[in-house]
KESE-104515 format. One record per residue (C-alpha): residue in three letters; x, y, z. Coordinates in steps of 0.1 Angstrom, whole numbers, plus 5000, padded with zeros to 4 digits. Example, Ala and Ser with C-alpha at 12.3 -4.5 7.8 and 13.67 -1.06 7.14 Angstrom:
residues 2
Ala512349555078Ser513749895071
This chain:
residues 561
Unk520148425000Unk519048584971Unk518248234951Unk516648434923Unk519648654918Unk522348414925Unk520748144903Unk520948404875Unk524448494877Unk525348134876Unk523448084846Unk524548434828Unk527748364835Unk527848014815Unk525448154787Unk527548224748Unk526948584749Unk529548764723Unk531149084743Unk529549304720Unk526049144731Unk523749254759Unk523349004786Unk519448834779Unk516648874803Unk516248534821Unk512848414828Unk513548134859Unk509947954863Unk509047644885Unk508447324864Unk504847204869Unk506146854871Unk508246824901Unk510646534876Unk511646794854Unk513746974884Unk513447264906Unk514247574883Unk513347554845Unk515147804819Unk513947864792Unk516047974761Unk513748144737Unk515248494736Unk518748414735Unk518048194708Unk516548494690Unk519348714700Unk521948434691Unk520248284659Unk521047974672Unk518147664681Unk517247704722Unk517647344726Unk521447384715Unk522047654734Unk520547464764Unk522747224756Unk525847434759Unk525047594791Unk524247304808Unk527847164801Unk529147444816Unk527547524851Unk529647394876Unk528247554912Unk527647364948Unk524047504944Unk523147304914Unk523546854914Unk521946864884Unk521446974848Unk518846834822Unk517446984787Unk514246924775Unk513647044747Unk514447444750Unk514447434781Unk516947424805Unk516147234836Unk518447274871Unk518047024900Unk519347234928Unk520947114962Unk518347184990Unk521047125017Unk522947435008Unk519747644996Unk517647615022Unk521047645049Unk521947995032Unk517948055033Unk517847965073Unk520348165083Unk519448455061Unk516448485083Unk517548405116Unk520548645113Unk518648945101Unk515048865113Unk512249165104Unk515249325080Unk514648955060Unk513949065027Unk515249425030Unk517649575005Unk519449934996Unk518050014962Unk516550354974Unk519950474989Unk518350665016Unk516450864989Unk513351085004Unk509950954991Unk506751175001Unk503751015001Unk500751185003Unk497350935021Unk494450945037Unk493751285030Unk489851335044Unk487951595042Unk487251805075Unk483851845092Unk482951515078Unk482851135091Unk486350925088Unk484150655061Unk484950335046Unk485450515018Unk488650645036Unk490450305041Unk491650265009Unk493750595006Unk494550515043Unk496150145046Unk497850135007Unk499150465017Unk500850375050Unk501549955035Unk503050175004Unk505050405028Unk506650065046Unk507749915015Unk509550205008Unk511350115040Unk512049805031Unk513349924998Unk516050135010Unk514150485009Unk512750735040Unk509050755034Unk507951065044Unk504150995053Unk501551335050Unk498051315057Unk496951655031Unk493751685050Unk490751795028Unk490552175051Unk490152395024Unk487952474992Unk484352574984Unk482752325007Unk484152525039Unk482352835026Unk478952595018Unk479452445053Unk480052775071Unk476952875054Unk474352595064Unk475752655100Unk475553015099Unk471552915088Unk470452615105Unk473152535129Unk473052495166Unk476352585190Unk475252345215Unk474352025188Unk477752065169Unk479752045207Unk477751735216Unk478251515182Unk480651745161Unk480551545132Unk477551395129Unk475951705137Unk477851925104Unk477551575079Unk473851675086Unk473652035079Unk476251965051Unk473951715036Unk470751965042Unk472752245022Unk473252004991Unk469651894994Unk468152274994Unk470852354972Unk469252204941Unk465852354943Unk467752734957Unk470652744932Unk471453074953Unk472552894979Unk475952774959Unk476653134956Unk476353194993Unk478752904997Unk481253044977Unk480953394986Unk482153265022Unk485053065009Unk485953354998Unk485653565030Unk487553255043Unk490553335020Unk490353665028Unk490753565065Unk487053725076Unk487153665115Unk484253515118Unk484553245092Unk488053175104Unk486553125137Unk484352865126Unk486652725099Unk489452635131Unk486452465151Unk485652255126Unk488752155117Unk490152085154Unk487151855161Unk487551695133Unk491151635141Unk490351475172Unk487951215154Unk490151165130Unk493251095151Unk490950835172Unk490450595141Unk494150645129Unk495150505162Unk492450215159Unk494550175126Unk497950165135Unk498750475113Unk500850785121Unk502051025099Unk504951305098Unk503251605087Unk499951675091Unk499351925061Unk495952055048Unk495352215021Unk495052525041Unk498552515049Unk499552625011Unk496952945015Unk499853185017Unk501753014994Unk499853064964Unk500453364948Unk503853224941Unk502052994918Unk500353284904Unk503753494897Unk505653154882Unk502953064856Unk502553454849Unk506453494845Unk506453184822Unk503553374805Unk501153024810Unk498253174820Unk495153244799Unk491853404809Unk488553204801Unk485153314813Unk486653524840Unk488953234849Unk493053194847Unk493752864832Unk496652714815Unk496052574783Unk496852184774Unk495752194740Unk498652024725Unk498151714750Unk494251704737Unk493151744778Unk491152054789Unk492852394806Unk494252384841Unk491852634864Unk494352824885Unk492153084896Unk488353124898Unk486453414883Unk485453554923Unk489353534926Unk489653244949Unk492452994940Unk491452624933Unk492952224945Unk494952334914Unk496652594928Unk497252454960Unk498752124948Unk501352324925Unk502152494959Unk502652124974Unk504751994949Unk506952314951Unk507052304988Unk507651934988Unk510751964961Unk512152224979Unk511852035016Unk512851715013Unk514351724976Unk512551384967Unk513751124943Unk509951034937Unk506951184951Unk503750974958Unk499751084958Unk497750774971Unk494750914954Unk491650774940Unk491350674904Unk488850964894Unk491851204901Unk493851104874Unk493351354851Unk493751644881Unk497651504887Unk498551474845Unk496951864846Unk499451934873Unk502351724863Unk502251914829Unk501952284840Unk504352254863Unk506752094830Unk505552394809Unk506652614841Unk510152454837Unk510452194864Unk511851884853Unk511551694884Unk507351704880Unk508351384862Unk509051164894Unk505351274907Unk503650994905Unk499950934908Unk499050634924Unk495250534915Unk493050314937Unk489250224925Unk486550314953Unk484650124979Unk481450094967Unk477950044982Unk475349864959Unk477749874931Unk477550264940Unk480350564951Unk479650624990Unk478450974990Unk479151235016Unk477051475000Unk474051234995Unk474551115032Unk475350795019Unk478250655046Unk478950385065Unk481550435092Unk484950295093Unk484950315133Unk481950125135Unk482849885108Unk486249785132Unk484349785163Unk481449535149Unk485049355136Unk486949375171Unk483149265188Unk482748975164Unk486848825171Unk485748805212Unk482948635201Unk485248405181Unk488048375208Unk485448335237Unk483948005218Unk487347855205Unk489747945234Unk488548135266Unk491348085286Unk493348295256Unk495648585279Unk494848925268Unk491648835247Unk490749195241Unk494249305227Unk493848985208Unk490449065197Unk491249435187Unk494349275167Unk492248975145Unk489549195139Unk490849535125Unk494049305110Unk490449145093Unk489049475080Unk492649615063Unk493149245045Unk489749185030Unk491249565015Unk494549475005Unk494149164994Unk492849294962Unk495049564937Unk494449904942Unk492449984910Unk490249754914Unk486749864931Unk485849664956Unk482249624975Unk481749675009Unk480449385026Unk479849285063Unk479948955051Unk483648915032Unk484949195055Unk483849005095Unk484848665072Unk487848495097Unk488048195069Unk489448125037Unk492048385026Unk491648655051Unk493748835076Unk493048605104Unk494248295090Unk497248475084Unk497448575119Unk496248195129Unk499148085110Unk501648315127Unk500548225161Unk500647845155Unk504147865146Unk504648045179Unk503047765200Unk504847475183Unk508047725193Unk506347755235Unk506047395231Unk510047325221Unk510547455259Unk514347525251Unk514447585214Unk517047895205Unk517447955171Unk521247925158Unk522247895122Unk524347635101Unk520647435104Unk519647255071Unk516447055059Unk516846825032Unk513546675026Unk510546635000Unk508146845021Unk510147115033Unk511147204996Unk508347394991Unk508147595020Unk512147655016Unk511647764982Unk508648024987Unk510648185016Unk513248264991Unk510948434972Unk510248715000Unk512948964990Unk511948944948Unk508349004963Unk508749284981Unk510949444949Unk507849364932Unk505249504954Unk507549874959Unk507849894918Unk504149834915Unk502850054941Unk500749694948Unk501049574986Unk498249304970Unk501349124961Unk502149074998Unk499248975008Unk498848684979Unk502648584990Unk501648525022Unk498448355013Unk500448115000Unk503548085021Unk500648045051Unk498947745027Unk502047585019Unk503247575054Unk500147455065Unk500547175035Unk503747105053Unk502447105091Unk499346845079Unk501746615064Unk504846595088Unk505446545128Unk507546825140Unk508146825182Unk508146395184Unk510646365157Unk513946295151Unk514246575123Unk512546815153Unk515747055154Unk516047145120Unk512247155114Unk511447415143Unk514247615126Unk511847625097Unk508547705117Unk510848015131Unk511748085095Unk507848095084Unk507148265118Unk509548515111Unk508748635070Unk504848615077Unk505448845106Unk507249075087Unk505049065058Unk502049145081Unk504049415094Unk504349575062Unk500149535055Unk500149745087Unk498449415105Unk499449305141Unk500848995143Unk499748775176Unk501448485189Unk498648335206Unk495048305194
């Protein structure tokens, strides 16, 4: 049951509105004194709209709304306050989630529609960081909320394989590298010659010419620096593919940057037909003048294309592929003005549909109220940063509950479910600090009570013995209101969340169905009761939506802890 939507139409339906007139927007909040009713309506706008007082229009209505849903009707003041039968809401709520279980919530609004979305995205040749996570799990909770909204996500991990950096990295290991070093700790091994380059870099300014004069040859496709370029990247591959299963993340393409190489002199020929292209300092550039932002660098002076370049080849490739209704860049705030560049060159190049591109911005983990650096060797590592996580859960689970059944999957579960909450829990834009402390933290509003909640629903179910869950069940009492009416919020939420880009709105949703569950749980005996049917059917209910909204967080979901 949609108690939001149906509620609404109820209301709508009784409201004065002339047949020349709009409907009004409804605003349906919860009165903060339980007396006043369950739903209050306020009657502001449609006053305004009307020219009529709201109290009379209150009035009005509430002579007219005659539905099994609502027992009873009072105004105060403007508002409009609806006492609503919790026998038939939380009944149409109950069976709602026992008949459609995970799909709870779901609707059709993206009528099948393709939706790329572009996460994760690291950079070859260099360590999968914490800076990484972000891009990572609001991609992939992003890409599951599309799901749930009707549309086929189309997840790509644009790896970071191509670009000046290649050429600077080809060239500290063409200097200083080892064969045998790089085979033994791939990674590690080129983040340090790729931090020594930076370091010698700004007393030898030459040195960034060497750098690019490889990328270049690397363009080119120079034998040699392709050689080294596919070692890099296949090693990196593997490291990379290692933390994404640690994660829970897959993807359907995996499409570098390098992947668009051939595909850019297409560009070059669209913005040249559309006569777009300027030359500055050697440069091409499109010009932005007239939206006060700086040119567009297409192509360098040496030649060599730029991120530019390669993401107009993306978005072209993309259109043409998959014919998106939107297209998504999980990309971090500092971007923005890279993807308004793009989004307008490719309008000035005649392609409407750069309009349903859509940038979405995250702030950065910092360190020390700092950017973590790559270049400045200034990392800490995601796999090690789970692992301490994983370590710190068996710790936990060997204290609380050492005869818990498969305490290492358990263990693995709580602690990297810990690692992507303390992320999610907070909206994308904001930065956020990394911190041993709030991330390994299994109290308060963390993933772990989240997952503590789950499971305890699932042992009060073990402990039923027989209970199967059937519907035309209904609870009609004090405590159970709450929960009922905070369950019926789920599918509203997750409409929410997909418009916003914000999975941080599931994760405060289920904060608080978990808390007022747990309200409900402290204050009423469920298995040595005489209400014990109906009640169970609500721990199933609670079971059920936190399940699925874990699901959607990319979090595992453990029925014992």
């Amino acid at each position: 049951m949609d108690l939001k939507g149906t509620l609404t139409q109820i209301i709508l339906a009784a409201m004065p509105i002339p047949e020349k007139e709009d409907s009004p927007p409804l605003i349906l909040e919860t009165p903060k004194n339980a007396d006043h009713g369950d739903i209050a309506v306020p009657c502001f706008l449609l006053a305004k709209q009307l020219k009529r007082s709201p109290h009379d229009i209150a009035k009005e209505v509430s002579t007219k709304i005659q539905d099994p849903l609502v027992t009873d009707i009072q105004v105060i003041g403007p508002y409009l306050n609806l006492f609503l039968n919790r026998k038939e809401v939380s009944g149409g709520i109950l069976d709602q989630i026992i008949t459609k279980k995970g799909n709870y919530g779901s609707n059709t609004d993206g009528s099948n529609a393709y939706v790329p979305i572009d996460l994760s995205g690291p950079n070859i040749a260099k360590p999968f960081s914490m800076g990484h996570l972000r891009s990572t799990m609001i991609g992939n909770a992003i890409a599951n909320l599309s799901a749930k909204n009707g549309y086929r996500p189309v997840r790509i991990n644009h790896l970071g394989d191509w670009g000046t950096q290649f050429g600077k990295l080809i060239a500290a290991y063409l200097k200083w590298g080892e064969k045998e070093k790089v085979k033994q700790h791939p990674i590690i091994e080129l983040l340090r010659l790729y931090v020594k380059f930076h370091d010698k870099a700004q007393h030898h300014t030459e040195l960034n010419d060497e750098g690019r004069r490889y990328f270049k040859l690397l363009e080119d496709g120079d034998p040699q620096t392709r050689e080294l370029w596919e070692w890099f990247r296949e090693e990196s591959i593997q490291e990379f593919s290692r933390i994404y299963d640690l994660l829970g993340v897959s993807f359907d393409y995996l499409q570098g940057e390098a992947f668009y190489n051939d595909k850019m002199d297409e560009v070059v020929d669209i913005l040249t037909k559309n006569q777009l292209l300027q030359e500055s300092e050697g440069a091409l550039v499109v010009r932005l003048d007239e939206h006060d932002i700086p040119p567009c660098i297409i192509q360098k002076s040496d030649g060599a294309t730029i991120y530019a370049t390669r993401d107009f080849a993306t978005a072209l490739y993309r259109k043409r592929n998959f014919d998106f209704s939107r297209s998504l860049y999980v990309v971090g705030s500092e971007q923005s003005l890279h993807f308004e560049q793009l989004k307008l060159v490719l309008e000035k190049a005649g392609f409407d549909w750069a309009k349903d591109m859509i940038h979405v911005p995250f702030g950065m983990m910092l360190q020390n109220g700092k950017k973590m650096s790559t270049r400045k060797g200034r990392v800490i590592l995601l796999e090690e940063v789970l692992m301490e996580s994983v370590e710190l859960a068996k710790q936990i689970i060997k204290e609380k509950n050492p005869s818990l059944e498969n305490k290492d999957e358990v263990a693995r579960q709580v602690g990297i479910g810990a690692v992507i909450f303390q992320d999610l829990k907070h909206f994308r834009t904001n930065d956020v600090e990394f911190s041993f402390e709030q991330m390994l933290n299994f109290d308060g509003e963390t993933g772990p009570y989240l997952q503590y909640t789950h499971a305890r629903c699932h042992s009060l179910l073990r402990k039923a013995g027989d209970f199967t869950p059937s519907i035309g069940q209904t609870i009609d009492e004090i405590e159970a209101w709450p929960v009922i009416t905070h369950l019926s919020q789920f599918g509203e939420v997750v409409k929410q969340a997909w418009n916003d880009y914000d999975p941080s709105k599931i994760s405060r949703y289920s904060l608080d169905l978990a808390r007022t569950f747990n309200h409900y749980y402290a204050k009423v005996r469920i298995l040595d009761s005489d209400q014990k049917e109906v009640r169970l059917h609500l721990v199933y209910a609670v079971a059920t939506v936190l399940k699925e909204c874990l699901r959607l967080l990319g979090i595992q979901a453990p029925t014992a802890m």
